[in-house]
C-alpha positions as CSV (number, residue, x, y, z in Angstrom):
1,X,39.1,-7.2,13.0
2,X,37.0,-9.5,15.8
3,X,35.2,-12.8,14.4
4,X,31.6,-12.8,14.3
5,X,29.6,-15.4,16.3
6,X,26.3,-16.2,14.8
7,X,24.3,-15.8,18.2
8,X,26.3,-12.3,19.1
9,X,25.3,-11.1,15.6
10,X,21.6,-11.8,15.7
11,X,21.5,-10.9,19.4
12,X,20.0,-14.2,20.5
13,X,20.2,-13.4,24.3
14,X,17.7,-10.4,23.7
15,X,15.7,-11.6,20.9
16,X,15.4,-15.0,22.9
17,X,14.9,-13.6,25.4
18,X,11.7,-10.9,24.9
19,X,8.8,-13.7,25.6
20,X,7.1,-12.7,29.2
21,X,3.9,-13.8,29.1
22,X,1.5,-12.4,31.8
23,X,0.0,-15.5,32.3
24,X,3.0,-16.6,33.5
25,X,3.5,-13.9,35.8
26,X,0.2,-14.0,37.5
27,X,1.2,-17.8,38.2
28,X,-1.7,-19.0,35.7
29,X,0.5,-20.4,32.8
30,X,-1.3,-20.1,29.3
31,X,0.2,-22.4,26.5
32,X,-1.0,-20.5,23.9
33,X,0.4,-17.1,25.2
34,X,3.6,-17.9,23.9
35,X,2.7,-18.6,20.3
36,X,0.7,-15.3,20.6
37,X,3.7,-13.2,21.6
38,X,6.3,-14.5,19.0
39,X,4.1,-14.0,16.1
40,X,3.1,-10.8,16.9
41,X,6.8,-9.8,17.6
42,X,7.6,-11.7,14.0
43,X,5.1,-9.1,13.0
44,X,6.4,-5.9,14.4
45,X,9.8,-7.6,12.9
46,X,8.2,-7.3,9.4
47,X,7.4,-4.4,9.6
48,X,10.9,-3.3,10.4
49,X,12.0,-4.5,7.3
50,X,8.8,-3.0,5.3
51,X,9.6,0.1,6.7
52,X,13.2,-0.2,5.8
53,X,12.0,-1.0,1.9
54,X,9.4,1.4,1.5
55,X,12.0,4.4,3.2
56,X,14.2,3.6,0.7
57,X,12.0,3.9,-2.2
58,X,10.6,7.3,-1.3
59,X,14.1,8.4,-0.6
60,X,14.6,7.0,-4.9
61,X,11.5,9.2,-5.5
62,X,12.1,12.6,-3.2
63,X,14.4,14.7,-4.8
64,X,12.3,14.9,-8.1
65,X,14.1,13.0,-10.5
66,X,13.9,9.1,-11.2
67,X,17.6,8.1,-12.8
68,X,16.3,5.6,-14.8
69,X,19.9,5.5,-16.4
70,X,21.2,4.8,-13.1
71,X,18.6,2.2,-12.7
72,X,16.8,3.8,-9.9
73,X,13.6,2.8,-11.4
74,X,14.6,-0.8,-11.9
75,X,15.5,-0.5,-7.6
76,X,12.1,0.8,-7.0
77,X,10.5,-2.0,-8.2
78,X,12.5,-4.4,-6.9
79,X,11.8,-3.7,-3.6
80,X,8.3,-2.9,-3.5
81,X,8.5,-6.6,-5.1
82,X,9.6,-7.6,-2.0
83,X,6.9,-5.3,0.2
84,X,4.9,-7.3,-1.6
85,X,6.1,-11.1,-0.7
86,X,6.8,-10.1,2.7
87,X,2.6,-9.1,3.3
88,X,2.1,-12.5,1.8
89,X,4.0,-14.4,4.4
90,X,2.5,-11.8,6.8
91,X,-0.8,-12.9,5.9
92,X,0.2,-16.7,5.8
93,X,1.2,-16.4,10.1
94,X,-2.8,-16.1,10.2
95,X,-2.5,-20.0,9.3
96,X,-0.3,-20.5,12.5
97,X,-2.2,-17.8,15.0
98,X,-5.2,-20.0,13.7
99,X,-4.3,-22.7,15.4
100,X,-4.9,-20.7,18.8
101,X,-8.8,-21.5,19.5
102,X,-11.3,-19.3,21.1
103,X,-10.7,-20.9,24.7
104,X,-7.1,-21.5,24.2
105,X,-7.0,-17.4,23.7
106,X,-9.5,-16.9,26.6
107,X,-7.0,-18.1,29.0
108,X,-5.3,-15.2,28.9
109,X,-6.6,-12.5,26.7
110,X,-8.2,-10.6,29.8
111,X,-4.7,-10.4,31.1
112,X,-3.5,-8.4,27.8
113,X,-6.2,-5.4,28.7
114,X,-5.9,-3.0,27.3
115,X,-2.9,-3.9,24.9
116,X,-3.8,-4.3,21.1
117,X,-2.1,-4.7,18.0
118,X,-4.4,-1.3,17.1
119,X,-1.7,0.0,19.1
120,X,0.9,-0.9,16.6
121,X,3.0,2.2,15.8
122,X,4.9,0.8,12.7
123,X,1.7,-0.6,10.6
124,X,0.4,3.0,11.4
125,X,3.2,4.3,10.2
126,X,3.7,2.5,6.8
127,X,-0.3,3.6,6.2
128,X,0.7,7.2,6.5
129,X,3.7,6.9,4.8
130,X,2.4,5.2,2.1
131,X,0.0,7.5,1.9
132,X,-3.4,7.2,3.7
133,X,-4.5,10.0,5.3
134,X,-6.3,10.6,8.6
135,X,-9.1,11.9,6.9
136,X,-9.8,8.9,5.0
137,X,-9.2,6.7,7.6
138,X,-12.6,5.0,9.3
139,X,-13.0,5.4,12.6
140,X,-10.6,8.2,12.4
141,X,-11.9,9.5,15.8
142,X,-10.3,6.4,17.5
143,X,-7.1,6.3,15.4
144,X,-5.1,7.2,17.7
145,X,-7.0,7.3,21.1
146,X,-5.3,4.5,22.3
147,X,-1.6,5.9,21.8
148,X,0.8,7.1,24.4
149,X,1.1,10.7,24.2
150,X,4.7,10.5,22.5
151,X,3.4,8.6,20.1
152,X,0.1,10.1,19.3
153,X,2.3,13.3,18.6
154,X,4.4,11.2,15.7
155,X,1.6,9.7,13.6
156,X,-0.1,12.9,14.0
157,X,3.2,14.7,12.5
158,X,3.0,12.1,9.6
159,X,0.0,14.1,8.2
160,X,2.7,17.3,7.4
161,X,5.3,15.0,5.5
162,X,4.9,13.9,1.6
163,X,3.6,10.6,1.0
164,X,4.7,8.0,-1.6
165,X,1.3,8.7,-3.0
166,X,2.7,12.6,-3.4
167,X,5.8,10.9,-4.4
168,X,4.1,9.4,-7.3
169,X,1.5,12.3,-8.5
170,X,5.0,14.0,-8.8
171,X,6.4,11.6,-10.6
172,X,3.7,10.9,-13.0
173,X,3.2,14.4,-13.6
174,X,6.3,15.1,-14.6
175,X,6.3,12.1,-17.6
176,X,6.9,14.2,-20.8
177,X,5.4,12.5,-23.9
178,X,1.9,14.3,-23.8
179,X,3.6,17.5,-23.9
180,X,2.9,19.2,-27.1
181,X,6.3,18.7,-28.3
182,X,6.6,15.3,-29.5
183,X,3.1,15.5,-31.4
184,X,3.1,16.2,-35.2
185,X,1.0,19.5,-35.3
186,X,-1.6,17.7,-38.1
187,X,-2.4,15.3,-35.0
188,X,-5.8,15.5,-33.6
189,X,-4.8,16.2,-30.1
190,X,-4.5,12.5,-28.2
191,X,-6.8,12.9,-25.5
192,X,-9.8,14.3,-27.4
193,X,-9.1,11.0,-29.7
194,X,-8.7,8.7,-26.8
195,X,-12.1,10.1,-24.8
196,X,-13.9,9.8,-28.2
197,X,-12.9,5.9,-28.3
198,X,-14.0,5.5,-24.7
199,X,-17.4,7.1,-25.2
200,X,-18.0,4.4,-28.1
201,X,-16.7,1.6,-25.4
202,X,-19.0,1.8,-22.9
203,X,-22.1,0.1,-22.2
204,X,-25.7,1.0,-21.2
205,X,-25.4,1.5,-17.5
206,X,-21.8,3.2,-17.8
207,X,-23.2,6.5,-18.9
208,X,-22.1,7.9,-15.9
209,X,-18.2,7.6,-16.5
210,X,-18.2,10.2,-18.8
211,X,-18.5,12.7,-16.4
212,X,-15.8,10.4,-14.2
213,X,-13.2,11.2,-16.7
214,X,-13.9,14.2,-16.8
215,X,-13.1,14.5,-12.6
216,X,-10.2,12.5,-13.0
217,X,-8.5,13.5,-16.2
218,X,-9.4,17.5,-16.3
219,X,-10.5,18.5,-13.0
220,X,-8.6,16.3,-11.2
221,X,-11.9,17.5,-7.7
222,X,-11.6,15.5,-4.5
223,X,-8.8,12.7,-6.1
224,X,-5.3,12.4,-4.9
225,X,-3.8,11.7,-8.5
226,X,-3.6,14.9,-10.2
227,X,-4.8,15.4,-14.2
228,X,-1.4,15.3,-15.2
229,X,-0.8,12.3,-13.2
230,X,-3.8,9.9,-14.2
231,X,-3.4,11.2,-17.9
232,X,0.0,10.0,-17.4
233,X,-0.6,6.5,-15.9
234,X,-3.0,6.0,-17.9
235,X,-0.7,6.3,-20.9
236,X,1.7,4.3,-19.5
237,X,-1.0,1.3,-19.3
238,X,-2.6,1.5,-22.5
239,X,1.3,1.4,-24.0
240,X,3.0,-0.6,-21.7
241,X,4.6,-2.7,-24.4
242,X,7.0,0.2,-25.8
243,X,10.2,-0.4,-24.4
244,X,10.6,3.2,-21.8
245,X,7.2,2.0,-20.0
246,X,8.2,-1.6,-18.9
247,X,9.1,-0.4,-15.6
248,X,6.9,2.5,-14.9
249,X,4.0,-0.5,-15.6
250,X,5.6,-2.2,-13.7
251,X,6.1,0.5,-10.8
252,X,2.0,0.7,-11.1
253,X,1.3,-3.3,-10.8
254,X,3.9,-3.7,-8.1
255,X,1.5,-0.7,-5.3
256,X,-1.7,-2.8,-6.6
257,X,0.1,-6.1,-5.4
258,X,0.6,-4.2,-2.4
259,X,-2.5,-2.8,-2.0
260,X,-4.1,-6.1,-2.5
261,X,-1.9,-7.6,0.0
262,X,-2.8,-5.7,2.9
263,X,-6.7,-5.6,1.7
264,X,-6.0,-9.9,2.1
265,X,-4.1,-9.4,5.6
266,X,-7.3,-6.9,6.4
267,X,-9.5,-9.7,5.3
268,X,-7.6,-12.4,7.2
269,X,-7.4,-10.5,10.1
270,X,-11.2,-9.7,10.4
271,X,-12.1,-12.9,10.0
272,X,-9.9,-14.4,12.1
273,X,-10.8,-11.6,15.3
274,X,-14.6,-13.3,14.2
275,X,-13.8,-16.9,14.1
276,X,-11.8,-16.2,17.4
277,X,-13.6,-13.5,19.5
278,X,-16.8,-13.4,17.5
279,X,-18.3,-10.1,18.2
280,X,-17.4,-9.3,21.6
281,X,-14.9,-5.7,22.0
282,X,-11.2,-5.9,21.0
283,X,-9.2,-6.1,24.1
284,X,-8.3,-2.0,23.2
285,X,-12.0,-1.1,23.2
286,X,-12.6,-1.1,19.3
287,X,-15.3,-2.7,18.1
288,X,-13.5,-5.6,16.4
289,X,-14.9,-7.2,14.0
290,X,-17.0,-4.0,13.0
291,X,-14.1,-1.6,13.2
292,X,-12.1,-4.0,10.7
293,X,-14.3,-4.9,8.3
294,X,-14.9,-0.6,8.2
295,X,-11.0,-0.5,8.0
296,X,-11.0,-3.3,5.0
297,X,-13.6,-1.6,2.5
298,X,-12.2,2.0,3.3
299,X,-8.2,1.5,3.4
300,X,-7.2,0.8,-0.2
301,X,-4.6,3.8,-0.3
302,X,-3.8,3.1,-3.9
303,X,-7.1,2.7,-5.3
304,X,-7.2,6.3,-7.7
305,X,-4.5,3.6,-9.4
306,X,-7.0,1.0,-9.4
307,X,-9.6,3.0,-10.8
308,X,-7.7,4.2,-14.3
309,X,-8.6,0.3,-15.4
310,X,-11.9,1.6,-16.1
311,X,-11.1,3.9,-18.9
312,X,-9.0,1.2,-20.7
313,X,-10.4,-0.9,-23.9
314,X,-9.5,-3.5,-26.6
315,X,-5.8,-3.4,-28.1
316,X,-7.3,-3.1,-31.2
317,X,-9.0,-0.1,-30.5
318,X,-6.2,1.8,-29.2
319,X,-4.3,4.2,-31.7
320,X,-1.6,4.0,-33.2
321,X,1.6,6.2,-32.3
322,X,3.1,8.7,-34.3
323,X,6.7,8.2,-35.5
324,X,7.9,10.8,-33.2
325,X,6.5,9.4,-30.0
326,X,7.4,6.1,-30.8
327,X,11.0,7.3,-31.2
328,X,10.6,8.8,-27.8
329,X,9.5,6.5,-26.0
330,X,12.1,3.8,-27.6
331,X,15.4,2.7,-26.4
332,X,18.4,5.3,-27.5
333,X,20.8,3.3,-29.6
């Protein structure tokens, strides 16, 4: 077998080798251009490697059965730990690209028209794989106006393929221990108990999340999640401490980091494309600055997660497990 040479394996020559910035070509050299190629090409490297991740996971998650004796589970949550760092660090590059100023990016930016990182195929294609959907998408009608053909055709295609967010109603809905089965038949069914020590929770003002619980728990109209699913998840929070749920909790924090994370990167971003552009129109013809911060209150594609924190309450108000489900949900000795 051949040695391996450090700058043959990375493929220095190309990687190197992939900075041509039009300012040079037009023979009006832009120092900045440089710096604003390579982190954008770190970026689209990310993303590689998000992709890679987040493919992987799904793949844990698409044949409809979680080993969580093989540790599958345990894999899953790993790497979405490291989705999760790699966003941070994505959002940290702001730091650097900030050190770009308004005239320093006027040298060149009319040169880029009408190239922008809206045109990124592989964030658009974590969103949808992930599991946000055109039609919740703002500024849907622009999505993809500014897409090659080719690749207009692939995001659109996205739309027909199961999401992690599909992946994970799935999953949830298929937890077992609020079947019937593993309730003593003298027990007050669970969930009328649990809604009953809601009600008494809530506060003047909150009236109104009676008739959210009932939309997310038993109708399950307009939400992603199904019943099953936020009955499930919400289970799984409330006892997160029996030993069977410290990864499935886990599992849940781990898309809220990430969720979080790209809300920060939104953030970042938009105020960045202010502090740099202020409100003139992105070099793609977006609005920019308007167009993101629509993107950043819209694009939370695991919020239905978030939103199960409202029907928790105190420890001390929630009940106490019967022998049977605590022996199901233990450990097997």
């Amino acid at each position: 077998m051949s040695s391996v040479y450090y700058p043959d394996y990375l493929q220095l020559d190309k990687l190197l080798g992939a900075q041509a910035p039009e300012s040079d070509k037009r023979g009006q050299p832009a120092h900045d251009e440089m710096l604003f190629i390579i982190i954008h090409q770190t970026y689209e490297l990310w993303f590689k490697q998000v992709l890679h991740e987040v493919a992987s996971v799904m793949a844990l998650f698409e044949d409809g059965h979680v080993d969580d004796n093989g540790g599958e589970l345990s894999v899953a949550v790993h790497r979405l730990g490291r989705v999760h760092t790699i966003l941070q660090v994505l959002v940290q590059q702001i730091d650097i690209l900030e050190t770009m100023t308004p005239l320093d990016f006027l040298d060149f930016r009319d040169m880029l028209r009408p190239a922008s990182g809206f045109q990124s195929m592989q964030f658009k294609v974590l969103e949808a794989k992930l599991g946000l959907r055109m039609e919740d998408r703002f500024g849907k009608q622009y999505y993809t106006s500014q897409l090659k053909p080719e690749h207009k055709s692939a995001i659109e295609a996205l739309e027909n393929e199961p999401t992690f967010m599909d992946l994970l109603d799935g999953w949830l809905g298929r937890m077992p221990f609020l079947h019937e089965r593993y309730w003593p038949a003298d027990e007050a069914p669970f969930w009328d108990r649990l809604k009953a020590i809601y009600v008494g929770s809530l506060v003047t003002g909150e009236e109104g999340n009676i008739a959210l619980w009932e939309k997310l728990f038993e109708t399950g109209e307009g939400r992603r999640l199904s019943p099953a699913a936020a009955r499930s998840a919400v289970f799984i929070m409330l006892y997160r401490d029996e030993p069977i749920f410290h990864m499935p909790y886990r599992l849940l924090e781990r898309l809220l980091d990430i969720d979080e994370a790209l809300a920060t990167w939104r953030y970042r971003h938009m105020s960045m494309v202010h502090r740099t552009i202020g409100l003139r129109v992105g070099t793609g013809g977006s609005t920019g600055k308007q167009y993101l911060a629509g993107a950043l209150s819209s694009h939370h594609i695991f919020q239905e997660i978030a939103d199960l924190s409202s029907f928790l309450f105190e420890r001390r108000k929630i009940p106490a497990l019967p022998a049977s489900v605590k022996q199901a949900l233990g450990f097997k000795g």
